[in-house]
N, C-alpha and C positions, 0 to 999 in steps of 0.2 A: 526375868528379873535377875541377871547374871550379874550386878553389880553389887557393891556395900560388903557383905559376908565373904560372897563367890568370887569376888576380885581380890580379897584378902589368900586367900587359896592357890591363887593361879603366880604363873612364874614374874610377873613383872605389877606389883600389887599399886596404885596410887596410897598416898599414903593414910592412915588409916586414919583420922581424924573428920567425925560427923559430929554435931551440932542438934541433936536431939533432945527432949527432955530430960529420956532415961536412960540415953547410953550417948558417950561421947567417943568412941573408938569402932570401929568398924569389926575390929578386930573381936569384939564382945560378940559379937554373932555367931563366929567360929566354935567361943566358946560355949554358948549355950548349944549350939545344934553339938557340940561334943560330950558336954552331960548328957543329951538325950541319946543319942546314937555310937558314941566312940567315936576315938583318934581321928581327926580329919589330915590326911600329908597335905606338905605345903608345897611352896613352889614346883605344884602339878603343870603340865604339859595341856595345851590347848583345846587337846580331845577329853580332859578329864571330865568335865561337867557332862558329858552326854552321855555314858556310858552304853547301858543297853543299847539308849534310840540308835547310837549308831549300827546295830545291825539289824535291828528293825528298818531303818533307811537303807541297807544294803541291799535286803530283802524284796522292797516295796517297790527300789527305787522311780520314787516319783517324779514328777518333770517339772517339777515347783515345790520348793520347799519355804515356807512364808510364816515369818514370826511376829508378834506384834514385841520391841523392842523396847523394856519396860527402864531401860536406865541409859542416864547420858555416859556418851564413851567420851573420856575428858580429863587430863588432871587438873583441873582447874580448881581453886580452893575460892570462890566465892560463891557462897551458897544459897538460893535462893531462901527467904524471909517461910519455909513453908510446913518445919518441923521435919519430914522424911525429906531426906535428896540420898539418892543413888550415882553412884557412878563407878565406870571400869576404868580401866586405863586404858586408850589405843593399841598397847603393846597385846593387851590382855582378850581383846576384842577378836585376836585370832584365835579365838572359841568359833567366833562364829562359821569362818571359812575353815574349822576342821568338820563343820557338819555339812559345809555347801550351801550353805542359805541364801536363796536366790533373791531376797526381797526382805527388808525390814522393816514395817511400819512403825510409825514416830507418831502417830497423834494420842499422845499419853499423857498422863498428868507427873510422869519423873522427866521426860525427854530434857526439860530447861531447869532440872533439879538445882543444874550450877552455872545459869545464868544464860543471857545471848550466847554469849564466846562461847559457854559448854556446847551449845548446840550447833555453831558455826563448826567447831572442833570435831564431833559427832558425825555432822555430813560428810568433813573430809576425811576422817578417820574409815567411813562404809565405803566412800567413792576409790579411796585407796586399795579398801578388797575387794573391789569389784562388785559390790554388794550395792541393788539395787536401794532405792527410799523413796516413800513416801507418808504424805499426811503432818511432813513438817520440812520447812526449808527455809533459804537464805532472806525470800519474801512471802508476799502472799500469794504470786503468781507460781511458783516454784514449790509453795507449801501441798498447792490444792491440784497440781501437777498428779496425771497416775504414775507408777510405775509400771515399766510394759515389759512382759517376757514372752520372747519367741518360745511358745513350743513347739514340739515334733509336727503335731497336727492342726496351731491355730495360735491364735497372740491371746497372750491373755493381757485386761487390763485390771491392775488394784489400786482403788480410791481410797483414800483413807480419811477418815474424820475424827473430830474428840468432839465429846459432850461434857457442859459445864456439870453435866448430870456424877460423872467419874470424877469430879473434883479438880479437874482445868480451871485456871483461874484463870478470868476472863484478860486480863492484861496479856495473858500469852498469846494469844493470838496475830499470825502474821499480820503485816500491813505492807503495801507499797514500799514503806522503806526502814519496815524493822523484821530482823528474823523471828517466827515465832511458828505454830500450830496451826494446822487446817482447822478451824474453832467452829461447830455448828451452834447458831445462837438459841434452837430451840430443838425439840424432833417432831413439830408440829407438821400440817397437812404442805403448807409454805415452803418448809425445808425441805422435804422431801422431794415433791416439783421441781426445787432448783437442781437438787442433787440431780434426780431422774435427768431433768435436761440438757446440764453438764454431760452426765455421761453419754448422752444420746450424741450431744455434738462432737462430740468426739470417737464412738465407736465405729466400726466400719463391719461391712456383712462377714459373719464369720466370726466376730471376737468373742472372747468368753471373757464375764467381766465381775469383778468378785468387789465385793465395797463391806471395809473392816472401819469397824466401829468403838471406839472406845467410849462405854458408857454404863450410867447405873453404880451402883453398891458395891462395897468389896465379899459380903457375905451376906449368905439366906439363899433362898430358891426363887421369892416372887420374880416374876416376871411383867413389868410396867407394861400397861396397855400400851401406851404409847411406844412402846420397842416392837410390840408386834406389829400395830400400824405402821410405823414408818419403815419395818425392812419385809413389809407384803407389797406396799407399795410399791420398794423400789424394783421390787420381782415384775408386777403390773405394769407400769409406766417404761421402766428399763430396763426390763428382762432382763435381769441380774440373776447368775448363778450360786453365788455363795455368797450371803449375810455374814460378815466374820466379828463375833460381836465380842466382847473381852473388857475386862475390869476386873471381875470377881474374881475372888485367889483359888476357887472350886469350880469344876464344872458344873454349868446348870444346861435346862431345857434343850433338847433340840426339835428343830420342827420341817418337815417336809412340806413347804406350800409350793402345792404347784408344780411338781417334780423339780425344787429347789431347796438348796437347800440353808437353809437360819440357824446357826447356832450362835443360842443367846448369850452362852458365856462360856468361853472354852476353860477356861481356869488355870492356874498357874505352871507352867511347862518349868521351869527352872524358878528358885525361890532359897531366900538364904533364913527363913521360918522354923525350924527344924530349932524344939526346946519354947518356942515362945507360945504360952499357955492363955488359953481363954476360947477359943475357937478349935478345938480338939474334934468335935461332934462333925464338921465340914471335910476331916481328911483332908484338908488341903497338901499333905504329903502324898495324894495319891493323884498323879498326872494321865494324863489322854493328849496319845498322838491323832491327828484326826485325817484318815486320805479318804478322800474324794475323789469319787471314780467319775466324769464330766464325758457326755458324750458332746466332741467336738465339732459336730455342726449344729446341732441343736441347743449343747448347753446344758441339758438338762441331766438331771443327779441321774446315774445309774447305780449307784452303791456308795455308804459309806461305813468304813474299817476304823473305828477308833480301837486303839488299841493299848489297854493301860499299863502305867507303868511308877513306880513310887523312889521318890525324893529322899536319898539318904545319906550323908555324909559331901552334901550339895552335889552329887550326881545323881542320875539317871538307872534305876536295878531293876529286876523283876519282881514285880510284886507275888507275894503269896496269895493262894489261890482264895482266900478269905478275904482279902483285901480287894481279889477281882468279881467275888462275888457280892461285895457290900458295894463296888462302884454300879454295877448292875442293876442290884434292885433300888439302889437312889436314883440312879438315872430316870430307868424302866419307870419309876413312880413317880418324877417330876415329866417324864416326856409324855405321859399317857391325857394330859389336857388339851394336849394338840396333837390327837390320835396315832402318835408313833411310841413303837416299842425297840428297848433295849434288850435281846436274846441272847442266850447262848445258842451259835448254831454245832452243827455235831461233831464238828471239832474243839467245840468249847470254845469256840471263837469269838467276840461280839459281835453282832451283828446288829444294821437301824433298819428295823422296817416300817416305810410308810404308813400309812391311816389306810384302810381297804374301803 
């Protein structure tokens, strides 16, 4: 969510004017995450918002780096009728190519915050960095398109969809001859099938195929039957590696079915929240990178490293070791419904282990 606050921050800001009940400036975000935290510098450099992650990904270095892309990159000043619209500016959007981000999924409920044009704007502005997309496009045939990355050892493919469950408003959705959202109409046993088939016709032997969801609630832990149903099945049906599930501003549940793996809600990686009161109890100031370790013929999880890290002054810091151990035993005690634990291993590491 690197738009509205974090674009006020960065060196080339759209301008700050949003259309909310309680705040009409963009620029009010800055300010309250600066009551809460101190000074934010302005016209930062591209790489500011990531701070730590970037040597965390120096580290890691992974072979896909994939965000779900929670704001339209756009200066466009017509705003969707919807109370929140986000947006960065294009110029601002090389945040993203200072982390390398191989893939940014769009099927979100801010992606058309500021209309078709925002989002036609949006595609061009990713395709200009090189930056792969999917789960939203210029139609419907382009929306529900994967995006595909060569890796070292195998293609992967990512599907992306929204659920009107996340707050997609059912008019976004693409059609033949309007831009809008890959929009699933329900997450019933139907949709799943199609999904499953879709990707069936399209995968080839060998691919690793990961399918991001945006759906469900912004805060709490439940986890909807129907989320589990529908991303076991698509493990079932189309052997799908990674459920990448996202809406909620915190991390919730993860689950190993199958030696795959589901997480239900990864929770906010970047966010311009910092000072806005009422949801304090969630930490949503406290972020997880999540690598997944994919054996590439088979597909199947051999490790996952989530690794925490906390939202301050709209980047990316180390969190204090109190903060990593409250994300721990939240986790540790939302993932034990679906027999996985959240440990420290002996390096004080996190570690997910399976169900035995």
């Amino acid at each position: 969510m690197c738009g509205r606050g974090i674009d006020q921050v960065l060196a080339h800001p759209c301008g700050p004017e949003i259309y909310e009940y309680h705040m009409r400036s963009a620029e009010g975000y800055v300010l309250l995450a600066e009551q809460a935290n101190g000074p934010i510098p302005r016209c930062n450099r591209p790489s500011y918002v990531w701070g730590a992650a970037l040597d965390q990904l120096e580290r890691m270095q992974p072979d896909a780096r994939i965000v779900n892309l929670e704001t339209a990159v756009t200066r466009s000043n017509d705003p969707a009728n919807k109370g929140i619209n986000y947006r960065i500016s294009p110029e601002n959007a090389q945040c993203l190519a200072a982390a390398n981000i191989s893939c940014c999924v769009l099927a979100n409920n801010h992606v058309l915050d500021w209309g078709r044009a925002g989002l036609l704007e949006t595609l061009t502005a990713l395709q200009k960095l090189n930056i792969k997309t999917t789960g939203a496009g210029r139609d419907d045939r382009e929306a529900c398109a994967p995006a595909m990355l060569n890796l070292a050892d195998a293609r992967l493919l990512i599907f992306a969809f929204g659920s009107t469950s996340s707050g997609i408003p059912l008019e976004w959705a693409a059609t033949p001859d309007a831009p809008g959202v890959n929009l699933l109409p329900d997450l019933g046993e139907a949709s799943a099938l199609r999904v499953a088939n879709q990707i069936m016709a399209l995968r080839r032997p060998g691919d690793l195929i990961a399918v991001s969801i945006h759906w469900g609630s912004n805060w709490g832990y439940h986890v909807p039957d129907e989320q589990k149903t529908f991303a076991r099945a698509l493990i079932d049906k189309a052997g799908v590696s990674i459920v990448h599930g996202h809406s909620s501003h915190h991390p919730r549940a993860i689950e190993i079915y199958r030696d795959r793996l589901i997480l239900y809600g990864c929770g906010d990686f970047l966010n311009d929240y910092e000072g806005i009161r009422g949801y304090e109890r969630y930490r949503d100031d406290l972020a997880l990178m999540y690598f997944a370790d994919l054996d590439p013929t088979t597909g199947i999880l051999h490790a996952l490293k989530p690794i925490p890290l906390r939202i301050k002054n709209f980047r990316l810091s180390i969190p204090s070791w109190q903060d990593v151990e409250w994300i721990q035993r939240t986790l540790d005690e939302q993932c034990q419904q679906f027999g996985t634990r959240i440990m420290f291993d002996s390096e004080r590491q996190l570690v997910v282990l399976p169900a035995t």
